[in-house]
PyMOL Python script that loads the backbone (N, CA, C, O; Angstrom):
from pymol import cmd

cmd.read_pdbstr("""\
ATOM      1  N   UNK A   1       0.844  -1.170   0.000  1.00  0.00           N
ATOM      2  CA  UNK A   1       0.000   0.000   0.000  1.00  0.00           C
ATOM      3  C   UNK A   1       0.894   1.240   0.000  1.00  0.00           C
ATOM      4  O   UNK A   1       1.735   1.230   0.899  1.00  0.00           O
ATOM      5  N   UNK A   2       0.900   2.288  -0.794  1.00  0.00           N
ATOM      6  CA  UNK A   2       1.198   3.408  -1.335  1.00  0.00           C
ATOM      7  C   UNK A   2       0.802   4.690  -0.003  1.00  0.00           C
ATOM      8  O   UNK A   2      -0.306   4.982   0.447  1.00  0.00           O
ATOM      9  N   UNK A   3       1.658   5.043   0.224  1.00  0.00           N
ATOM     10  CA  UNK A   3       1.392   6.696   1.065  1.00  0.00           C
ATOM     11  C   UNK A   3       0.095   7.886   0.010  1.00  0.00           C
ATOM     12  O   UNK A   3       0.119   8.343  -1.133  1.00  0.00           O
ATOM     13  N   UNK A   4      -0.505   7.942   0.725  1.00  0.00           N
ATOM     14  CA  UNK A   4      -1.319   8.916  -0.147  1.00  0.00           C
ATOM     15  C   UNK A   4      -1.840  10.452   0.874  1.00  0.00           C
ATOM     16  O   UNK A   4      -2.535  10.810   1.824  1.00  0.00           O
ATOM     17  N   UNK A   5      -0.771  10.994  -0.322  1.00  0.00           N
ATOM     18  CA  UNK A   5      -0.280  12.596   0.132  1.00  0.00           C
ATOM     19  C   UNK A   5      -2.110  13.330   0.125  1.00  0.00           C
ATOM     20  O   UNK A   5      -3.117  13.182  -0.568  1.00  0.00           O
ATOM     21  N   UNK A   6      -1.632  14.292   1.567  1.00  0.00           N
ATOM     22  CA  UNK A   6      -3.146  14.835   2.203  1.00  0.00           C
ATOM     23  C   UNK A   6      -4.320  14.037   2.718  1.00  0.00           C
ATOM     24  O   UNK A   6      -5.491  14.412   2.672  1.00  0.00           O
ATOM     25  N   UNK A   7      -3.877  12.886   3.218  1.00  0.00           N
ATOM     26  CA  UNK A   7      -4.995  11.579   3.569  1.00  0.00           C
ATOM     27  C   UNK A   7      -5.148  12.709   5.030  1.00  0.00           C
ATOM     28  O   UNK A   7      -4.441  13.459   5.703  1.00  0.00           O
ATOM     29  N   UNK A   8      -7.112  12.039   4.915  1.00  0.00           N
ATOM     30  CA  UNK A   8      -7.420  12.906   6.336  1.00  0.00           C
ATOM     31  C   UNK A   8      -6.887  12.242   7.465  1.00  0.00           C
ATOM     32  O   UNK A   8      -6.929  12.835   8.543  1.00  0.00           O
ATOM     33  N   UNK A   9      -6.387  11.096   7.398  1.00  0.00           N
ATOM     34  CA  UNK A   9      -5.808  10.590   9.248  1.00  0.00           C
ATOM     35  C   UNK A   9      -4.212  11.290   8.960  1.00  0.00           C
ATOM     36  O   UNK A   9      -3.500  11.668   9.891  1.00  0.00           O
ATOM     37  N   UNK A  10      -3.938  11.351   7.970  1.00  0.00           N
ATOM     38  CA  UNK A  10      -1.822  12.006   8.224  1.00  0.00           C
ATOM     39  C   UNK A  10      -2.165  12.716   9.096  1.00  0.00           C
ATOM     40  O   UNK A  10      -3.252  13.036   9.576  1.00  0.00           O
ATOM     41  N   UNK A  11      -0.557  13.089   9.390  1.00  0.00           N
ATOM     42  CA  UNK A  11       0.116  13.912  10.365  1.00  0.00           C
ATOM     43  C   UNK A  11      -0.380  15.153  10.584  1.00  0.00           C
ATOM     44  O   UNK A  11      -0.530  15.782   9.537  1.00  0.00           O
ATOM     45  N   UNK A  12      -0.659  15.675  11.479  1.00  0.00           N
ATOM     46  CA  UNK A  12      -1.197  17.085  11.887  1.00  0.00           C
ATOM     47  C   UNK A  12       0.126  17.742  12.211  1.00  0.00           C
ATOM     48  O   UNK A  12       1.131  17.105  12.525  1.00  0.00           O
ATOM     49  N   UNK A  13       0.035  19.543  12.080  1.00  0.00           N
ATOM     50  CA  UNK A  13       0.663  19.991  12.745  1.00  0.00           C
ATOM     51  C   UNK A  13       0.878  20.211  14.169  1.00  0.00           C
ATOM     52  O   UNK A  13      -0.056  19.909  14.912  1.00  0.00           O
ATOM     53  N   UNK A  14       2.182  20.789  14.794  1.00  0.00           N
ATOM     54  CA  UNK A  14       1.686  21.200  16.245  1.00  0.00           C
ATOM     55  C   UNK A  14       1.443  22.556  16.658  1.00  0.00           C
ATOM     56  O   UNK A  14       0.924  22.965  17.696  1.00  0.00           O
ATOM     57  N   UNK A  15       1.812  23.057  15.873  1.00  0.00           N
ATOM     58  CA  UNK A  15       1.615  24.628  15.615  1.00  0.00           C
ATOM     59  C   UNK A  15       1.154  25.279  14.103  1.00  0.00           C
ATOM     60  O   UNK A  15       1.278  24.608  13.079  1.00  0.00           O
ATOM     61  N   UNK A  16       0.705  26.416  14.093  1.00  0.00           N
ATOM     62  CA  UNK A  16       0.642  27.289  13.015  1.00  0.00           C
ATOM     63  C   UNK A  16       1.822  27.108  12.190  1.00  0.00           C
ATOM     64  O   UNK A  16       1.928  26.431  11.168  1.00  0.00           O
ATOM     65  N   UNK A  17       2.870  27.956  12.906  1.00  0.00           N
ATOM     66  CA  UNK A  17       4.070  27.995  12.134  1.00  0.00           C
ATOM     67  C   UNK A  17       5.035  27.092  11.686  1.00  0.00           C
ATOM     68  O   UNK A  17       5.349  26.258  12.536  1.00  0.00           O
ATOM     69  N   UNK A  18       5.784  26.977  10.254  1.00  0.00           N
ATOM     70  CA  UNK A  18       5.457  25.566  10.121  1.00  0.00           C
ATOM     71  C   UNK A  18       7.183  25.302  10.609  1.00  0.00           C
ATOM     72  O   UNK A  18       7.703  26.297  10.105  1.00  0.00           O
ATOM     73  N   UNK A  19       8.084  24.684  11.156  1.00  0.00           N
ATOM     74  CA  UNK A  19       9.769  23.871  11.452  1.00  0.00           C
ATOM     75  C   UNK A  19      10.359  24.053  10.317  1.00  0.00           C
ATOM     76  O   UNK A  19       9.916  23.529   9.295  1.00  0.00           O
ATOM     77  N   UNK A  20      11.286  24.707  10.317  1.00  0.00           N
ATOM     78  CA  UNK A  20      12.404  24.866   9.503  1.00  0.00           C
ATOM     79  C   UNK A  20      12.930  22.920   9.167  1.00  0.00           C
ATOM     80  O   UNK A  20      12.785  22.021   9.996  1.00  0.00           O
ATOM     81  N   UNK A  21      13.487  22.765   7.830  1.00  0.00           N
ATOM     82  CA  UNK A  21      13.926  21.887   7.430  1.00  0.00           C
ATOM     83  C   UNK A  21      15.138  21.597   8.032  1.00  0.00           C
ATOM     84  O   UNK A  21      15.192  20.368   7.980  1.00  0.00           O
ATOM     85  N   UNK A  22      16.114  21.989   8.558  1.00  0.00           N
ATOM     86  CA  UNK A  22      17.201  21.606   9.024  1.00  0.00           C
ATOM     87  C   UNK A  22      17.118  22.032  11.011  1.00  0.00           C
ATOM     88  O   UNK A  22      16.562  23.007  11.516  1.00  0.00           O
ATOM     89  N   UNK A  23      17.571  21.361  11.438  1.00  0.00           N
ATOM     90  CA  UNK A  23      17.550  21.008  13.252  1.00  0.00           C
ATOM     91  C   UNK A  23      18.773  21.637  13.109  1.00  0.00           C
ATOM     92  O   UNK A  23      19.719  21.631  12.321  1.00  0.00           O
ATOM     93  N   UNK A  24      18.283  22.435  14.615  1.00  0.00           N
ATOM     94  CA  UNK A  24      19.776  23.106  15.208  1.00  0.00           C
ATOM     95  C   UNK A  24      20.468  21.800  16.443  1.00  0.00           C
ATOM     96  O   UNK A  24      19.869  21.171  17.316  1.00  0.00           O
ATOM     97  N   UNK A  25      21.967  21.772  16.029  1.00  0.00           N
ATOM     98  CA  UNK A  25      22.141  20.870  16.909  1.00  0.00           C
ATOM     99  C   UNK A  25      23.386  21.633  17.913  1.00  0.00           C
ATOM    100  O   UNK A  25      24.162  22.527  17.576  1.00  0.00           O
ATOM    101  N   UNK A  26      23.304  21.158  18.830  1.00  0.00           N
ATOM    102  CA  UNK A  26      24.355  21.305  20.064  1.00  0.00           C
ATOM    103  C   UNK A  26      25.081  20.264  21.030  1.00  0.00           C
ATOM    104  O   UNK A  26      24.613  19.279  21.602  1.00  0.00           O
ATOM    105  N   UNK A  27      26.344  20.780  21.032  1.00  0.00           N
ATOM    106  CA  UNK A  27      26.804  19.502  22.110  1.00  0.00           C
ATOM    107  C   UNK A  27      26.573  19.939  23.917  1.00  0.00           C
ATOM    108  O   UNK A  27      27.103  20.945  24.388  1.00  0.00           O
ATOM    109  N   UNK A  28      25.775  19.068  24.683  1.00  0.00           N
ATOM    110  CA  UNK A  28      25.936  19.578  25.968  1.00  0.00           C
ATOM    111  C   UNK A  28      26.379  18.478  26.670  1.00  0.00           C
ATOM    112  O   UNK A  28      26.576  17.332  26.267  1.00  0.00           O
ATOM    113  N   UNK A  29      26.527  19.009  27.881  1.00  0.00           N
ATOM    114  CA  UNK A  29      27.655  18.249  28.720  1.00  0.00           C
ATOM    115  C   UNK A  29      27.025  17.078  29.428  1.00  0.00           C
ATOM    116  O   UNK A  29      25.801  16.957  29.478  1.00  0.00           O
ATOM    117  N   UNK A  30      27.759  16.316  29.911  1.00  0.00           N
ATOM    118  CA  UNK A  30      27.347  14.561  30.132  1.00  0.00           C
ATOM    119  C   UNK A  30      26.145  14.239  30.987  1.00  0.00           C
ATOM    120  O   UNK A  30      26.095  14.499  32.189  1.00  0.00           O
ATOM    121  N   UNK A  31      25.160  13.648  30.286  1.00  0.00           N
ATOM    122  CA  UNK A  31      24.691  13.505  31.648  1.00  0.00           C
ATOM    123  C   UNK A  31      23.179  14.601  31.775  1.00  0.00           C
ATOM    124  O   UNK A  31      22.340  14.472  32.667  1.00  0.00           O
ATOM    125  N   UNK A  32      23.113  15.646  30.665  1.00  0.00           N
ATOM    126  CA  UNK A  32      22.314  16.565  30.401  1.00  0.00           C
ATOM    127  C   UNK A  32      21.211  16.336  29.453  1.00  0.00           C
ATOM    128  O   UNK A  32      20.096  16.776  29.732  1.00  0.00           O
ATOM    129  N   UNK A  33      21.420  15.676  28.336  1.00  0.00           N
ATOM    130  CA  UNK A  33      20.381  14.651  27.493  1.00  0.00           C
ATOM    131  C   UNK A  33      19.168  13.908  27.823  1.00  0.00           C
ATOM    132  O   UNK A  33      18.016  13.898  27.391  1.00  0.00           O
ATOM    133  N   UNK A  34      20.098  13.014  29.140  1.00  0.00           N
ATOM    134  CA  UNK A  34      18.767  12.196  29.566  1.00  0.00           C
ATOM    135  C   UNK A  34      18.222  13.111  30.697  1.00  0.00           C
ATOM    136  O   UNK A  34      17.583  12.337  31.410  1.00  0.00           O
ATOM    137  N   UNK A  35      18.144  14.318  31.216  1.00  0.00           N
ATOM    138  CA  UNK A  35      18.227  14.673  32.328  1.00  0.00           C
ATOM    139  C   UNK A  35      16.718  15.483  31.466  1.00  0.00           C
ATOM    140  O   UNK A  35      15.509  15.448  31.692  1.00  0.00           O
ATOM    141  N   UNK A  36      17.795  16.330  30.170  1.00  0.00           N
ATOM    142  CA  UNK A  36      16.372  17.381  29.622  1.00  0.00           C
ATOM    143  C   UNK A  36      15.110  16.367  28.900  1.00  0.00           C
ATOM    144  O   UNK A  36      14.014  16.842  28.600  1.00  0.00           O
ATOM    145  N   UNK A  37      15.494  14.799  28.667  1.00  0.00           N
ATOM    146  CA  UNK A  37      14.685  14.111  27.646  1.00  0.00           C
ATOM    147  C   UNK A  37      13.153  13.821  29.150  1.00  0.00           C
ATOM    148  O   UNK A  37      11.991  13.540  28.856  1.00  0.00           O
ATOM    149  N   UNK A  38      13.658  14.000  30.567  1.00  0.00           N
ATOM    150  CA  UNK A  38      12.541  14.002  31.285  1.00  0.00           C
ATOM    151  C   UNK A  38      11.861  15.063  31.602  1.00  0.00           C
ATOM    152  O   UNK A  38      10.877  14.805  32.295  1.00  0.00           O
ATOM    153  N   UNK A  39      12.032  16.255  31.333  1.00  0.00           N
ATOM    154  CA  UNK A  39      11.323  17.321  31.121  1.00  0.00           C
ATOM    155  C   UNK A  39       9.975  17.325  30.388  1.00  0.00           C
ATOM    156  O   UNK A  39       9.916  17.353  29.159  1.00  0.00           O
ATOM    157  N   UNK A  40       8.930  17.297  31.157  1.00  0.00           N
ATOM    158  CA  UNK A  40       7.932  17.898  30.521  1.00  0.00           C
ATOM    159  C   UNK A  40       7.648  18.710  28.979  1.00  0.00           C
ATOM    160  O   UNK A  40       8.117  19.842  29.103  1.00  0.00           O
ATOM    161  N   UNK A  41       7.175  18.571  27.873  1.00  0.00           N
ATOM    162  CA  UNK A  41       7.718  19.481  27.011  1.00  0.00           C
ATOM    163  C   UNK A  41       8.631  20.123  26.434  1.00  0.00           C
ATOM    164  O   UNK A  41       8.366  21.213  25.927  1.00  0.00           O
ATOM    165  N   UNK A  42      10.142  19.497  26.374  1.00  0.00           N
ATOM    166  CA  UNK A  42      11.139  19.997  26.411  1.00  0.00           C
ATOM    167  C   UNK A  42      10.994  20.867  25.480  1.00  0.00           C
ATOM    168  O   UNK A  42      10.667  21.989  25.866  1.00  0.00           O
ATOM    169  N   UNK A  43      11.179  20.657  23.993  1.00  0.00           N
ATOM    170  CA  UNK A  43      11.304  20.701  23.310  1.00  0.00           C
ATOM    171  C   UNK A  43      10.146  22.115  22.829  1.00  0.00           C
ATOM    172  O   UNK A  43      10.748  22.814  22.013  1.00  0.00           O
ATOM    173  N   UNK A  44       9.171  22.499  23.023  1.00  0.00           N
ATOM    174  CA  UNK A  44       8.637  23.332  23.266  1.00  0.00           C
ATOM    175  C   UNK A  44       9.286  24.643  24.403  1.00  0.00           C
ATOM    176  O   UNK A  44       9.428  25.865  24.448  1.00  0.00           O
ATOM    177  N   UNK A  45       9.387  24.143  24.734  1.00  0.00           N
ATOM    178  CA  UNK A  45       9.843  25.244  26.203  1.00  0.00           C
ATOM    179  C   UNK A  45      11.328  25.495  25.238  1.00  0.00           C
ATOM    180  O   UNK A  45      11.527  26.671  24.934  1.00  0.00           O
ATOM    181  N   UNK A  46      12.074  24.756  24.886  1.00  0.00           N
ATOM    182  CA  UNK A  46      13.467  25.382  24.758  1.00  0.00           C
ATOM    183  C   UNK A  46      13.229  26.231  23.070  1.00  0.00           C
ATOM    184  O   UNK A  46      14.092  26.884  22.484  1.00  0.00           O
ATOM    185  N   UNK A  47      12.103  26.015  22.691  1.00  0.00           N
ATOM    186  CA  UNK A  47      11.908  27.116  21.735  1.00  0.00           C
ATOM    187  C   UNK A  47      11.610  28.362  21.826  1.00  0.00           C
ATOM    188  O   UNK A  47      11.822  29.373  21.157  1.00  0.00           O
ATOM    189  N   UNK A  48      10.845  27.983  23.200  1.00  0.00           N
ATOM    190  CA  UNK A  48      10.445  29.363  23.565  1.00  0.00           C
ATOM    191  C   UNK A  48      11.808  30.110  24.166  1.00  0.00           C
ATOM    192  O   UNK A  48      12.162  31.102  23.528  1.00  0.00           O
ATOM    193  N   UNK A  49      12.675  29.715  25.416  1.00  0.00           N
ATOM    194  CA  UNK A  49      13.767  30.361  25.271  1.00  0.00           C
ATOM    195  C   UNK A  49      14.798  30.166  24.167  1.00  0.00           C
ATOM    196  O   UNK A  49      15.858  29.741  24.626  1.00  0.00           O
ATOM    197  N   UNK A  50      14.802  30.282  23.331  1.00  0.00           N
ATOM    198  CA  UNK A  50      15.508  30.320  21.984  1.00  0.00           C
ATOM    199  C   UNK A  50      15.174  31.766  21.437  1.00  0.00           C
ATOM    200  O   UNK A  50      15.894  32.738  21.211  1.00  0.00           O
ATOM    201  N   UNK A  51      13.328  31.471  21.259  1.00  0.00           N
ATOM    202  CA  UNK A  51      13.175  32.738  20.968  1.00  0.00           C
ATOM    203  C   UNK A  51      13.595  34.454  21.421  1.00  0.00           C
ATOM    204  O   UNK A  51      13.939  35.542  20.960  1.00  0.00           O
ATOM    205  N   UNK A  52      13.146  33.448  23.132  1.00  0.00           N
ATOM    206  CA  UNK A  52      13.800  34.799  24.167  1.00  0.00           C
ATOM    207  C   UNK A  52      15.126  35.599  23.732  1.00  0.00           C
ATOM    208  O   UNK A  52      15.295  36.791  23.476  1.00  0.00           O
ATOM    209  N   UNK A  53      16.119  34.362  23.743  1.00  0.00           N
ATOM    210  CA  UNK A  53      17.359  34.790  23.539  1.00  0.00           C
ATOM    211  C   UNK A  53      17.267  35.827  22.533  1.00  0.00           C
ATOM    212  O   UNK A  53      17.615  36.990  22.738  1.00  0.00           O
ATOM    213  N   UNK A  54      16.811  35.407  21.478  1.00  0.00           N
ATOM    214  CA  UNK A  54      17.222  36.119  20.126  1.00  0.00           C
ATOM    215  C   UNK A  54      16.368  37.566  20.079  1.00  0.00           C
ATOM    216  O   UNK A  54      16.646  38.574  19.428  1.00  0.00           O
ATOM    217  N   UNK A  55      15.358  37.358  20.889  1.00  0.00           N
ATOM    218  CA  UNK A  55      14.758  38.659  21.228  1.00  0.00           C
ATOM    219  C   UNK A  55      15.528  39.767  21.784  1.00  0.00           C
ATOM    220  O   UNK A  55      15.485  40.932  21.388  1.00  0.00           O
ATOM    221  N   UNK A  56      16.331  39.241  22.864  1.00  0.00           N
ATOM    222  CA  UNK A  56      16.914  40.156  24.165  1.00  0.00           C
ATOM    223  C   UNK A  56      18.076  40.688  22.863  1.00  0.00           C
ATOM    224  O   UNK A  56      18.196  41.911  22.938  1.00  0.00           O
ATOM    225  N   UNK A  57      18.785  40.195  21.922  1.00  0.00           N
ATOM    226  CA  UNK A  57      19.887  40.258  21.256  1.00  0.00           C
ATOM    227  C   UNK A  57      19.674  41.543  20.019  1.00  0.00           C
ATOM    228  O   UNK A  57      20.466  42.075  19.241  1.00  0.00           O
ATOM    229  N   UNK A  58      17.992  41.746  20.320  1.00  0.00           N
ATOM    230  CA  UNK A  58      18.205  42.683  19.290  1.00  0.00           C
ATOM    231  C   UNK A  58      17.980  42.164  17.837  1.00  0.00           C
ATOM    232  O   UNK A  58      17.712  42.915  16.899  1.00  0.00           O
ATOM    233  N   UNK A  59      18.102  40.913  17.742  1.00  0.00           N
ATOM    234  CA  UNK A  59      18.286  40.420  16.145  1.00  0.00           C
ATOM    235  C   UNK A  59      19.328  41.389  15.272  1.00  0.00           C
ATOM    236  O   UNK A  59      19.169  41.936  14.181  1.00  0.00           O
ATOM    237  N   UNK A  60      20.404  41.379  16.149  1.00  0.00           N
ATOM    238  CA  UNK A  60      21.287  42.130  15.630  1.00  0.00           C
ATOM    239  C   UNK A  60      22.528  40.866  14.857  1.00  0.00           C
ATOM    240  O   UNK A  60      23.608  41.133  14.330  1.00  0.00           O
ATOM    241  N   UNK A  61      22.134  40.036  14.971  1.00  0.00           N
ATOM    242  CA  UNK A  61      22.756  38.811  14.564  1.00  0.00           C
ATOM    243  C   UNK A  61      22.861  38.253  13.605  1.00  0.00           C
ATOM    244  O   UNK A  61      23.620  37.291  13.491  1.00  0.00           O
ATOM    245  N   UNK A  62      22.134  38.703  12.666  1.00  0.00           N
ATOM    246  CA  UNK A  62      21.538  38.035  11.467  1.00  0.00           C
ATOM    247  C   UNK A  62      22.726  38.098  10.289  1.00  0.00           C
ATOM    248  O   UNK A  62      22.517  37.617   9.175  1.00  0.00           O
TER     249      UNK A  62
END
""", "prot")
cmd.dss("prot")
cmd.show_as("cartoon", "prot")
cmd.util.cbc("prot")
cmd.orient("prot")
């Protein structure tokens, strides 16, 4: 059976806005991975301070 593009059960979004094609990646220190992978929402929340950051910066960065 064949994938059939726009089927009403596919994938939903999780937001409006739609994820950039390429992941930002980072190395953090030992022991910090499995620590943030039990966080509630990680992955949400560290977008939101992401955003923060780049807010406080001015978007002078670009």
């Amino acid at each position: 059976m064949t994938f059939q593009k726009k089927h009403r059960l596919g994938a939903l979004p999780f937001n409006e806005e739609p994820f950039d094609k390429s992941p930002v990646c980072l190395k953090v220190r030992e022991g910090v991975r499995e620590k943030l992978k039990a966080v509630p929402d990680w992955q949400e929340r560290l977008r939101g301070f992401i955003d923060e950051l780049i807010r406080d910066t001015g978007d002078s960065c670009q």
